[in-house]
C-alpha positions as CSV (number, residue, x, y, z in Angstrom):
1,X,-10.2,0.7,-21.4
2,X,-8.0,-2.5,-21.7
3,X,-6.5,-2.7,-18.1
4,X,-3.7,-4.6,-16.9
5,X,-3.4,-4.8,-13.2
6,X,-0.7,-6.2,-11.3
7,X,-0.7,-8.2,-8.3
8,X,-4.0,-8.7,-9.0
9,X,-4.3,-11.4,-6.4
10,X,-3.4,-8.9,-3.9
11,X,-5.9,-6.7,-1.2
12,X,-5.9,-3.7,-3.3
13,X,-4.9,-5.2,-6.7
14,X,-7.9,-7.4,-6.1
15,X,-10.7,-4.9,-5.8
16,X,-9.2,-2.2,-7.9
17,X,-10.0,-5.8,-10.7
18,X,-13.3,-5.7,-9.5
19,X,-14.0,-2.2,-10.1
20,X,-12.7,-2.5,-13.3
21,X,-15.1,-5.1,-14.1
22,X,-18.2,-3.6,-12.9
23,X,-17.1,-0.4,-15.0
24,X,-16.9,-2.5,-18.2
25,X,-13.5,-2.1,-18.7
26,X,-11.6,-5.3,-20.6
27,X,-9.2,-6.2,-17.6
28,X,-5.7,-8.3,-18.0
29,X,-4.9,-9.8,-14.3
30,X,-1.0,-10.6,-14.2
31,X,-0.4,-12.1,-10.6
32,X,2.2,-15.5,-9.8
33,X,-0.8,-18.1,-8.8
34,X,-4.3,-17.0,-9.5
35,X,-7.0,-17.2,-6.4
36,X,-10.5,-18.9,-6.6
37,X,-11.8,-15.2,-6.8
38,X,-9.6,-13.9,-9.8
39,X,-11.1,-16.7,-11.0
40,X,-14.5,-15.9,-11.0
41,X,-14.6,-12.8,-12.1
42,X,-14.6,-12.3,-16.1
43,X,-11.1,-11.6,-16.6
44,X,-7.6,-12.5,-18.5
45,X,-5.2,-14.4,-16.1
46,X,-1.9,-13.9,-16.7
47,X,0.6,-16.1,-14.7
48,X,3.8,-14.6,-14.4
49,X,6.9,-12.9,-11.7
50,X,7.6,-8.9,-11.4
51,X,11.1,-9.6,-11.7
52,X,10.9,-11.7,-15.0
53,X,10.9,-8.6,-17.3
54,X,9.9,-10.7,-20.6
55,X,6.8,-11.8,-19.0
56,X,5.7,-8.5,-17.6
57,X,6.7,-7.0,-21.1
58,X,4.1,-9.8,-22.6
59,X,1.7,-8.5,-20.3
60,X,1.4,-5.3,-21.6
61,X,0.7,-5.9,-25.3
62,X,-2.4,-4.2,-26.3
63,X,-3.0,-2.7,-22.9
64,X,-4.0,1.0,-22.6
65,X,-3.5,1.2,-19.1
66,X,-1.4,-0.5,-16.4
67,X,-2.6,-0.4,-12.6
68,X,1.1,-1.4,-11.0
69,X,0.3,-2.7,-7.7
70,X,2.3,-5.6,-7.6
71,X,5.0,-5.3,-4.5
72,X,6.4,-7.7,-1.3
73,X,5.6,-5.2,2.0
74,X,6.7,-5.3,5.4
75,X,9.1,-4.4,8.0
76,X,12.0,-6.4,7.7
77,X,14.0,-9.0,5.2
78,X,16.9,-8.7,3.1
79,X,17.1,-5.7,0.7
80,X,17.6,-7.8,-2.2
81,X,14.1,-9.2,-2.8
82,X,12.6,-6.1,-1.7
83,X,14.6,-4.2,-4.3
84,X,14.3,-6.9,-7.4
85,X,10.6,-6.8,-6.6
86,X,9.4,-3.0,-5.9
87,X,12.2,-1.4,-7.9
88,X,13.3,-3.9,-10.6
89,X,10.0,-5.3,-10.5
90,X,8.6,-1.5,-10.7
91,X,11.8,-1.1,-13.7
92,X,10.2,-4.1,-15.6
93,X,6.7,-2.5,-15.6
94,X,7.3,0.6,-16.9
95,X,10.0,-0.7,-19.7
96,X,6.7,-3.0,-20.9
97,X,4.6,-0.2,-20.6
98,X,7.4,2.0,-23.2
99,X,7.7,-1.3,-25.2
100,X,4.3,-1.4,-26.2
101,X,3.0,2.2,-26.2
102,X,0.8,1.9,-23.2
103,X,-0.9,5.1,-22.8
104,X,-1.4,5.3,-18.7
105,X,0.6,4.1,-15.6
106,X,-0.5,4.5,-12.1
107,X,1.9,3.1,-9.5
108,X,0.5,2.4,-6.2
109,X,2.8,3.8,-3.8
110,X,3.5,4.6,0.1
111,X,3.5,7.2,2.7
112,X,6.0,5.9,4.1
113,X,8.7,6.9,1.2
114,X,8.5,10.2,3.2
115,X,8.5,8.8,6.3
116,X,12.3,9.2,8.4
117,X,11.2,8.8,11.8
118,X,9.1,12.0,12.9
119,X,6.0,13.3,13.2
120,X,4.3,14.0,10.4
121,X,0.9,16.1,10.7
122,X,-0.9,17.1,8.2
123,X,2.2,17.1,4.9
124,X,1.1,17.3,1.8
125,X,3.3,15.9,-1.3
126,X,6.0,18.9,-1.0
127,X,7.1,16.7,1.6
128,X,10.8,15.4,0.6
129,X,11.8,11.5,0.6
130,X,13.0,10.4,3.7
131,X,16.6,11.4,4.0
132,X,16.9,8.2,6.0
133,X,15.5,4.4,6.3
134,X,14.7,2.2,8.6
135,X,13.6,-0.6,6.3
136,X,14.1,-2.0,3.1
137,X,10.1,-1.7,2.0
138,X,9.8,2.3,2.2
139,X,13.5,2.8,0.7
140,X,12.8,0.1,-2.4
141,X,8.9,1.8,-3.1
142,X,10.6,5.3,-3.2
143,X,13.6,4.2,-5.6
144,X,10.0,2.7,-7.4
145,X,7.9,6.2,-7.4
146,X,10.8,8.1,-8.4
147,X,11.7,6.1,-11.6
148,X,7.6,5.8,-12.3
149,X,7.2,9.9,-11.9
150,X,10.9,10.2,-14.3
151,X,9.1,8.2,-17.0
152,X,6.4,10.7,-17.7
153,X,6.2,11.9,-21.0
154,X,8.5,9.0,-22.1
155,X,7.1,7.8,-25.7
156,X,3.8,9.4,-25.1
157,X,3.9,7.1,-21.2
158,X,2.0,9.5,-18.8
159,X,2.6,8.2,-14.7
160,X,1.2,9.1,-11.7
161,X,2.0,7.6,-8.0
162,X,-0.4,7.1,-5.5
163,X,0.1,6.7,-1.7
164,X,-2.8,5.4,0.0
165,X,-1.7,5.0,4.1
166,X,-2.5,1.6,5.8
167,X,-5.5,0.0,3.6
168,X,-8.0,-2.0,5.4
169,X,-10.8,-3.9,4.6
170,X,-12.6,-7.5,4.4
171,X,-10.2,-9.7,2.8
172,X,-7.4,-8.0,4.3
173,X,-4.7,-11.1,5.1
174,X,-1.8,-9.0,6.3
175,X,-2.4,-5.7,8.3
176,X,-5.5,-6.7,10.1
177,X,-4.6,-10.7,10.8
178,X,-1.2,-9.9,12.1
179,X,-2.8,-7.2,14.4
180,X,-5.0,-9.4,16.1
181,X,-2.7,-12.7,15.8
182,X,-0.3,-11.1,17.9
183,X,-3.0,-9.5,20.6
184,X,-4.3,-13.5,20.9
185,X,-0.6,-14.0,21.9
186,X,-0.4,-11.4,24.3
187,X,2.7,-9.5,22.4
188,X,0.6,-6.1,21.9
189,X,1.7,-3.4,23.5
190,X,0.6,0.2,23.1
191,X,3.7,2.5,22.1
192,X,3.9,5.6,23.5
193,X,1.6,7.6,25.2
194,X,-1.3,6.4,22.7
195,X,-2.4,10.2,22.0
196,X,-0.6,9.9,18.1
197,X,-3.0,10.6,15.0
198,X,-2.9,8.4,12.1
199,X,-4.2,8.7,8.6
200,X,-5.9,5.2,6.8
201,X,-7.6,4.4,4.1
202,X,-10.7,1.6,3.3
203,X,-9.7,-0.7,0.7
204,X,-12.9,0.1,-1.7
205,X,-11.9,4.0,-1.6
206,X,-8.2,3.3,-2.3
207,X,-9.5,1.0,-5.4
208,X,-11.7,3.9,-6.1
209,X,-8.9,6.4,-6.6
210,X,-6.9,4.3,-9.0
211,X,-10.0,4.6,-11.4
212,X,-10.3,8.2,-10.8
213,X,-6.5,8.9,-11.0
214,X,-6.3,7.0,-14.5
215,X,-9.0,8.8,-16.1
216,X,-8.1,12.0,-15.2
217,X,-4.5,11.1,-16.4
218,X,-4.4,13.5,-19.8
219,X,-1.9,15.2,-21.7
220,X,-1.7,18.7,-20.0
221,X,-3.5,17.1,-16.4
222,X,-1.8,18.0,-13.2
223,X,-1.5,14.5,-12.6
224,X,1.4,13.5,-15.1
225,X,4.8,12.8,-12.8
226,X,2.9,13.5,-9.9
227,X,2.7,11.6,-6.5
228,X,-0.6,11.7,-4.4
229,X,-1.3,11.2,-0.7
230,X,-4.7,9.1,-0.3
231,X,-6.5,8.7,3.2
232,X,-10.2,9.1,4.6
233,X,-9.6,12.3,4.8
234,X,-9.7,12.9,8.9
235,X,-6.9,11.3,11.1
236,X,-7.9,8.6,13.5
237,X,-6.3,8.5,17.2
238,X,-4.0,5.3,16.6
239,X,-5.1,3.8,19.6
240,X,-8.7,4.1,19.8
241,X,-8.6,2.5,16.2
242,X,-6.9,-0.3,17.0
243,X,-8.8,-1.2,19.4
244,X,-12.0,-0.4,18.0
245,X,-10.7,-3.5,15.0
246,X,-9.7,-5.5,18.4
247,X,-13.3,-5.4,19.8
248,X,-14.9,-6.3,16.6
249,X,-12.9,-9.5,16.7
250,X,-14.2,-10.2,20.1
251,X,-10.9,-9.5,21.8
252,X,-10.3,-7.3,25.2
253,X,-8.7,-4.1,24.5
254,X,-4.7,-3.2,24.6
255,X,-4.4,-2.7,28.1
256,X,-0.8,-2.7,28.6
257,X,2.0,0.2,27.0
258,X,5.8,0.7,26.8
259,X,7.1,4.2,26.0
260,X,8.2,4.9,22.5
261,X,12.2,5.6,23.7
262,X,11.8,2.1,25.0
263,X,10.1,0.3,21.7
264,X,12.9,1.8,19.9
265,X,15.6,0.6,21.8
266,X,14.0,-2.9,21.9
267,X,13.6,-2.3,18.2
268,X,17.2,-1.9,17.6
269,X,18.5,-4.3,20.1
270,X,16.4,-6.9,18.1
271,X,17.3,-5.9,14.8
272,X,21.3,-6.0,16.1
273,X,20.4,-9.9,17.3
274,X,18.9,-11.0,13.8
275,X,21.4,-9.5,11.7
276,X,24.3,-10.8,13.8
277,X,22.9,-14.3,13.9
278,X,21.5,-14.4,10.2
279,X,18.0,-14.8,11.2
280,X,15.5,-14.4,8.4
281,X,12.5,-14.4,11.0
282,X,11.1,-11.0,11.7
283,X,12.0,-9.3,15.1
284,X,9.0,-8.6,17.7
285,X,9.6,-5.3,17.3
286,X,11.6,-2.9,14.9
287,X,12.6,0.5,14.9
288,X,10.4,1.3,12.0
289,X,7.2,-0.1,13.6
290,X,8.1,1.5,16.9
291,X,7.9,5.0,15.2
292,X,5.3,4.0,13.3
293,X,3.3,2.9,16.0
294,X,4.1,5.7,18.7
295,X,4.3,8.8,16.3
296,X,1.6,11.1,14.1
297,X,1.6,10.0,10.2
298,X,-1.2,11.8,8.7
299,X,-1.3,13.5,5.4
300,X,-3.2,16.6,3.3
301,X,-5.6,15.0,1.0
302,X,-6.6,18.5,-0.8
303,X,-4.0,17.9,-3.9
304,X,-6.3,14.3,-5.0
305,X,-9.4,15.8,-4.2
306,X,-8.7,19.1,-6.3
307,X,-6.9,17.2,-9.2
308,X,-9.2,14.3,-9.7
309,X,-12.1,14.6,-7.7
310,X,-11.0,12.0,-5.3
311,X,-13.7,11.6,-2.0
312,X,-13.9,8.6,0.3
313,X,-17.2,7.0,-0.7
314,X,-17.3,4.8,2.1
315,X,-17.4,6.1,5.7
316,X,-14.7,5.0,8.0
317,X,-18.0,3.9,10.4
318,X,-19.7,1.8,7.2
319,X,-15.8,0.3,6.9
320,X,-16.2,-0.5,9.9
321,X,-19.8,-2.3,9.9
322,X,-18.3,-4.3,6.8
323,X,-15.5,-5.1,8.4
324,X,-16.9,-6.5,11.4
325,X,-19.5,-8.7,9.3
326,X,-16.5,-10.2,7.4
327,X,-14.3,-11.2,11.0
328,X,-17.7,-12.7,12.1
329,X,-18.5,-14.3,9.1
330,X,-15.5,-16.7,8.3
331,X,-11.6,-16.8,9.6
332,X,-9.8,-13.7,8.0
């Protein structure tokens, strides 16, 4: 195929590049500044922003297939650039994808689009979007999936959304860096009663799916307008796993907790304070990452594996080997 991947400078859009590569496929890398390891690899690099729709338009001439991962996450910052980057940004990709009669789009997407707060064990995509949000990055990605899933069908355009929960991985500069820089400063606490499951994914299977979702992505396939959940496939006790990731860095475990009523409060005490003195740093803690840290977020799996023969290649326990050989080998 000729691929075009955005945010190709990214965790996942990065690997899902490489995959491509060691496939054969001819691969199109649109990113804003391109890394010494887009660089090596045998591709077309692209400079160019989301939100400039001419440029991502130009990107997709004489692509088959579009891999949209391009997106700003996190917990907190002003709707506006989450917005005119996951959903304008999101807007842009698939009007260059109608523009130029690109054949396959797979958005990568988010649990957490379905995420308002409460437990969720064991959902599967008849789950509804949120009916409330407590941050700009879930609320912008589901305004995203729901105009990529409408545009199915459009001028022969066939979508699918994937939602792979909390990637992880060597190279990781965001989840796993944050994690343990705020551990080394004594700011982790454990939220709630540390007994909540949590579904995740390795980076190198969530890659992997994006392959297998676009080739299975026919006229008459399952797939077309369709979001999937992605995980390993067995929830993890939050907990443990974090820190199990702590150890591996060398660091003592989480030894001190606050209960999740608590966190929340904090959460929106703090948010209260930022907003009310126009702070653009992120608060220690948030209402969103106090549920998201004290409640059960896992997700049924069966709808990928049945309609595209998705299976986690690599063991959460051989993740976690590679892992630790890349936070002993170098700074993250």
């Amino acid at each position: 195929m000729n691929c075009l991947v955005t945010g190709a400078t990214g965790f996942l859009g990065l690997y899902i590049v490489e995959q491509l590569v060691a496939r054969g496929d001819s691969v199109r890398a649109f990113c804003r500044q391109p890394t010494a390891d887009l660089r090596a690899l045998p591709v077309e690099i692209v400079q160019g922003d989301i939100r400039d729709a001419g440029s991502v338009a130009a990107a997709c001439r004489d692509i088959d297939t579009v891999f949209h991962t391009a997106a700003i996450a996190g917990i907190w910052g002003r709707w506006r650039s989450f917005y005119e980057t996951n959903t304008v940004g999101t807007e842009n990709v698939i009007a260059g994808c109608l523009q130029n009669r690109v054949q396959k789009l797979v958005f990568t997407s988010s649990p957490s689009v379905t995420f308002d707060g409460t437990d969720q064990c064991g959902v599967d995509e008849s789950a509804p979007y949120a009916s409330r949000w407590l941050a700009n990055y879930p609320h912008s990605k589901a305004l995203a999936e729901q105009r990529v899933l409408a545009a199915n069908g459009n001028s022969g355009l066939l979508t699918c959304a994937l939602r792979p929960h909390l990637i992880w991985g060597p190279r990781d500069r965001h989840l796993i860096p944050r994690l343990l820089d705020r551990h080394r400063q004594g700011k982790l606490r454990r939220v709630g009663d540390g007994k909540n499951l949590i579904d995740m994914i390795y980076v190198e299977n969530a890659a992997q799916a994006h392959l297998q979702a676009a080739s299975a992505l026919v006229p008459g396939s399952p797939l077309c307008g369709s979001p999937y959940f992605l995980s390993q496939g067995e929830p993890v006790n939050c907990w443990h796993w974090i820190n199990e990731i702590i150890q591996l860095a060398g660091l003592p475990r989480v030894n001190r907790s606050v209960p999740l009523p608590v966190a929340y409060t904090v959460g929106l005490v703090l948010e209260g304070i930022h907003r009310g003195l126009g702070l653009s740093n992120e608060p220690r803690m948030t209402r969103f990452l106090a549920l998201q840290l004290g409640r059960s977020h896992y997700f049924d799996i069966s709808r990928a594996r049945r309609d595209f023969g998705y299976a986690p290649r690599v063991t959460t326990a051989a993740g976690m080997l590679r892992l630790r050989e890349w936070l002993n080998s170098a700074e993250p």
